[in-house]
Every structure is written in C-alpha cells, then in structure tokens.
N, C-alpha and C positions, 0 to 999 in steps of 0.2 A: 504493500500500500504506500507506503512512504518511497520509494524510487518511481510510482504512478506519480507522487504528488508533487517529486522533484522535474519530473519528464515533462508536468504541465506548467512550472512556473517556468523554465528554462524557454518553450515552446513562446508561453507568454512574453518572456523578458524579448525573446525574438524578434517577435511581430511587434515591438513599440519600440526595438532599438532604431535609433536613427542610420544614416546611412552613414557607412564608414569609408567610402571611396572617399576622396576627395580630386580638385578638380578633374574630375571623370576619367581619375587612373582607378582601374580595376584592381581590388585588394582580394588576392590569392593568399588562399589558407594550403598548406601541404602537410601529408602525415611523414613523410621522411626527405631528410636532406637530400639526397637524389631529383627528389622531383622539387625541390627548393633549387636546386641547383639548374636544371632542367630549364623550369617557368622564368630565371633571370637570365638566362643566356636566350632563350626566347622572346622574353618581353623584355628585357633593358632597363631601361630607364620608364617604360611605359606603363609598367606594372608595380604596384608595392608585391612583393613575395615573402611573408609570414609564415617560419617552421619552428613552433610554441616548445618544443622539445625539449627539456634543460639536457645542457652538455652531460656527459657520463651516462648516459638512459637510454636504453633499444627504446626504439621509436614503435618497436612492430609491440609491443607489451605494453608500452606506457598508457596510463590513462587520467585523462585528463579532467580538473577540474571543472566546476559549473562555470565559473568566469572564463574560461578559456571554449568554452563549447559554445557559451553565447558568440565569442570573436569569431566563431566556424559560423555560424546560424547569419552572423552579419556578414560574411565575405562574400564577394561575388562570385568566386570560384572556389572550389573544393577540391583539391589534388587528393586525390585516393590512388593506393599503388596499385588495389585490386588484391586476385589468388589470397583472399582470406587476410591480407593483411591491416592491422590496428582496427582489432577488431570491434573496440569501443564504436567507431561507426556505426556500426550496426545497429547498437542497440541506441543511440541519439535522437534527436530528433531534429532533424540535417535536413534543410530544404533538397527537394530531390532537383528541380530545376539547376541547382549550383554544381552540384557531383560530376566529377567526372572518373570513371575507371580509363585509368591510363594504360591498362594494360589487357583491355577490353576485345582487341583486335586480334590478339594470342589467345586467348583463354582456351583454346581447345588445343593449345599445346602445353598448359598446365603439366607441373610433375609432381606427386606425389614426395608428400616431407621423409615416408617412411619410419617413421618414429613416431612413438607415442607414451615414452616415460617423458614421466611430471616432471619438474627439475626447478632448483634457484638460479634464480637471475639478478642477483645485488637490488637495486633499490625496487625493481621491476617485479619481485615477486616472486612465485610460482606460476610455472606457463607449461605447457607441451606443441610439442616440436609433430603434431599427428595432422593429418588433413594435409590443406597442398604447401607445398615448396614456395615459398613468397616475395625471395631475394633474385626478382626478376631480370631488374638493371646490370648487374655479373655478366650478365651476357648480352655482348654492344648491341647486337641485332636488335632485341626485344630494347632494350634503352633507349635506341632509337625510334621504336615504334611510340614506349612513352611518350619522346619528347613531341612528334608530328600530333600525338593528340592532346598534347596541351597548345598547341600550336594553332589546331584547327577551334578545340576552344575558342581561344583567346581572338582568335577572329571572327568566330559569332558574337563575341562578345562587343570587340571594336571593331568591327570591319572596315572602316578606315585606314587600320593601322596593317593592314592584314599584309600588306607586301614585307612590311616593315620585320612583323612577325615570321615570313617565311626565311627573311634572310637569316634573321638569330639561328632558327632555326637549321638550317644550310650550314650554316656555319658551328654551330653541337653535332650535327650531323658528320662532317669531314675530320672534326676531330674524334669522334668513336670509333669512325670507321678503322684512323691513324691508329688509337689505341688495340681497336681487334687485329691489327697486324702486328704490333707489341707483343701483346697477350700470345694469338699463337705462335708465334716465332719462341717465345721463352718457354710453354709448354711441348712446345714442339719435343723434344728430348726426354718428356717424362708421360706421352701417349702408351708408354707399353708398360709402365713401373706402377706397381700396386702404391697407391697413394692414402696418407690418414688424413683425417682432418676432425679438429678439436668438436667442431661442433656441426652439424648438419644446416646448413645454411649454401654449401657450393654447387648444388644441385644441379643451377640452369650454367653455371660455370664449366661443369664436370660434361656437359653434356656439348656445349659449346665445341670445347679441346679435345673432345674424346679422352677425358680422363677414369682411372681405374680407380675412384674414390669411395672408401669406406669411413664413414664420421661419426666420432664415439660423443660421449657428450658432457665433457670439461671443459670448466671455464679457467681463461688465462690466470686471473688471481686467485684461483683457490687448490690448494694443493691434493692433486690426488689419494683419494685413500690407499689402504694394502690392498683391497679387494679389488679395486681400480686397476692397481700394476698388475696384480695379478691375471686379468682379465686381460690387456694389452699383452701380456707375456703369450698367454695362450692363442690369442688372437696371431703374433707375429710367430708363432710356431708353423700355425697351417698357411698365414700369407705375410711372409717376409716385405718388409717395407724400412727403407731407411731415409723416406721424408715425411712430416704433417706438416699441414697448414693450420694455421691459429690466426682467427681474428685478431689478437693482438699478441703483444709480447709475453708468453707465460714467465711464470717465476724462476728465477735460477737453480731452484734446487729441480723443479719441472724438468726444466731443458736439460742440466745434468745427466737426471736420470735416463732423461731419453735417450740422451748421446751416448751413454751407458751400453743403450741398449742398442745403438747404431743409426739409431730415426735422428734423422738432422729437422730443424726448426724452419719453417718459413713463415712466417707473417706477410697475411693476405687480407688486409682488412677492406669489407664491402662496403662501408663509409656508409653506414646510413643515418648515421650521425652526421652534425658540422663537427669538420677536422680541425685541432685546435690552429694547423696551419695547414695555407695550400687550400684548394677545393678538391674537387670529383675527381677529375682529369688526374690535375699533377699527383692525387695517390694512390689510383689505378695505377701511373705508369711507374710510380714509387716499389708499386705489391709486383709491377714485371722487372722492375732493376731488381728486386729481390729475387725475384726468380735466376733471373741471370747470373746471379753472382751466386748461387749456390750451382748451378745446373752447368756453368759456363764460367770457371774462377779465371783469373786472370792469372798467366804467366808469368812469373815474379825474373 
C-alpha cells in the first residue's frame, strides 16, 4: 500500500513539475554512462545530458530516489539501455512518450546472462546476474546501433537540428568502428585460449571476438574465500586458463594468488560508470592497450 501511495505522489509531483528544458535545449535523463556518453557526442552542445548515478555504483542495480525519478518524469528524453537493464524503470512511473530503448533494434539478438546466484555488490546491494546479458555497448556494432537511436530520437524531438545531430552522430560512429578494429586486432591472439572473467558481464564482448569465456563471480575488492580457490583450482584442472579479465583492478593478495596459479590479470573495465578520467572511447582503447601489453609485451 505504501509504494501505491508513493507511485501516486511521484506521478502527481510529475504532472505539476514545470518544464525543465530550458531555452528549448532538450534535457536527456540516461541510466548508464555509455548512453550519457552517447547523447553528448550526439547532441553537443544542443542537449543538457543528465547520468544521476553517484560515482562508485553499477548503474545496472542502483536505484534511485523519489527526487531523482521526478528529474526522469521531467526530462524530455529517457535513455534506457534496454535487455532488462536498471531495472527500477520498470517499476516507475516514467512517461512512456519520453522512453526510448536504445537497444531496441537488437533485441532479438539478446544473450542470455546464464547465471542466476544472488551475490553482493558494495553499496548496490544484492542482485542476480539471471535473465539477459545487458552490457550491450562491449560490442561496437550494437553501440553503434545505441547511438543512431538516440540520434533519431533527438531529431523527432528537434528536427531542426536533425542534420546537426546526424553529424555527432557520424562522427561516434567512425570512432567505434576505429575502436572494433583495436579490440579485434588485440583479441585476435587469444580466439582459441580458454578465457576467465571475474564476473559475467563480457557476454556480447565474448561473442563479438569469438572468445572462449567462462565468468565466475568475484568482485575486485573482496577477497576470495577457501571455497572460492578451491572451486577455481578444480575448474583450471578440466580447462587450463592462464588469463581473467576483471572489471577493475583486484586486490594484491587476488592477483598473487592467481599468478600463483598461472592466470595473469587483465583489467577490462565496461565503463558504465563516468571514469574518474578520460570518457568511453579513451578507456575502451585503455582495456585494448591492456590487452596488448599482456598478449603482445614489448621486446626489451
């Protein structure tokens, strides 16, 4: 009764907020930095682009206060990633006219997450990683189809500006393309090597590169238990593997262990957060100089 009675002043607070565009630049709400990143290489200077996010928080788990769902209820546009993700959408009360699923134009090439244990995620809670795979953008193709449909958006919205918006767009577009030639060239060498990865998130990545990825599900700053290494030992018994990837940098004593056990480290963070430095682009191409320098060292 009480989330009814929240759902109806929210709804209310909506309909009597005034309009928050101001001189007729359209105010884009996003649920993850990608498509924050996206809508401003798109729109410019033409759009406000709004990702409420606080730093250090999966965007796909967070959920957001009543004063921030009103800011959504007021925006003209609605960046939704789509495949099930932040899933607090769902249950809001989100003008439908604003919405857009940006990744709308795929959806029946969806992948399953494959996983379905509960787990902690630091400020985010308990979540499960079951239902579809949601970390679209990983794979420049699908990124790019994001960005043309915030593109076409944003010119129903100003059509005006709509040449203005194809160019941003053109120009997101030539640099993904540049990155998906990054990407496979560095994966290129590890298409046949059984691959780990900390957490199930590389899905449309693995599928991209033609990679042989298997993803357990540890986070970087929490130290594996016994049963944990245990379970990785038997696991590298039947399928030998001497690299993971990890969203972020695991703990020392982590990577030790790992090295221990032959798996070398790569960090391949999916940005779906804002980076404390750099945007989307430069640390994509960040997570393939990583690649390189393990797959590819330099000749001393």
């Amino acid at each position: 009764m009480r989330d009814r009675v929240v759902a109806i002043l929210l709804a209310l607070a909506a309909a009597s907020a005034p309009a928050v565009a101001a001189d007729g630049v359209p105010v884009v709400y996003t649920v993850n930095y990608p498509l924050a990143y996206f809508a401003e290489r798109v729109g410019g200077d033409l759009v406000q682009v709004h990702f409420p996010t606080p730093p250090g928080v999966d965007p796909a788990f967070w959920k957001p206060g009543p004063d921030v769902i009103v800011d959504f209820q007021g925006a003209d546009l609605i960046l939704r990633n789509g495949a099930g993700y932040a899933k607090w959408t769902g249950m809001a009360s989100l003008p439908r006219r604003t919405q857009v699923d940006t990744s709308r134009s795929f959806a029946d090439q969806y992948l399953p997450a494959n996983l379905g244990v509960v787990h902690s995620h630091g400020p985010s809670g308990d979540h499960s990683h079951s239902g579809v795979a949601f970390t679209t953008w990983l794979d420049p193709e699908q990124a790019i189809a994001q960005a043309r449909a915030i593109e076409q958006a944003l010119a129903r919205l100003r059509p005006e500006h709509a040449s203005a918006f194809a160019a941003g767009a053109d120009a997101l577009e030539a640099d993904l393309r540049t990155l998906d030639r990054e990407l496979r060239e560095a994966f290129a060498g590890l298409a046949a090597r059984p691959l780990l990865a900390s957490h199930p998130v590389y899905q449309y990545l693995a599928r991209r590169y033609e990679l042989d990825l298997r993803a357990l599900l540890w986070e970087p700053d929490v130290a594996p238990g016994e049963g944990d290494w245990q379970e990785l030992d038997e696991l590298l018994a039947k399928r030998p593997t001497s690299l993971m990837l990890w969203e972020a940098e695991p703990t020392v004593a982590t990577r030790e262990q790992l090295e221990r056990r032959g798996v070398g480290v790569i960090v391949f963070d999916p940005c779906a957060n804002r980076p404390r430095e750099g945007d989307f682009i430069s640390v994509q191409r960040a997570n393939a100089g990583a690649l390189n320098d393990i797959t590819r060292p330099s000749v001393q």
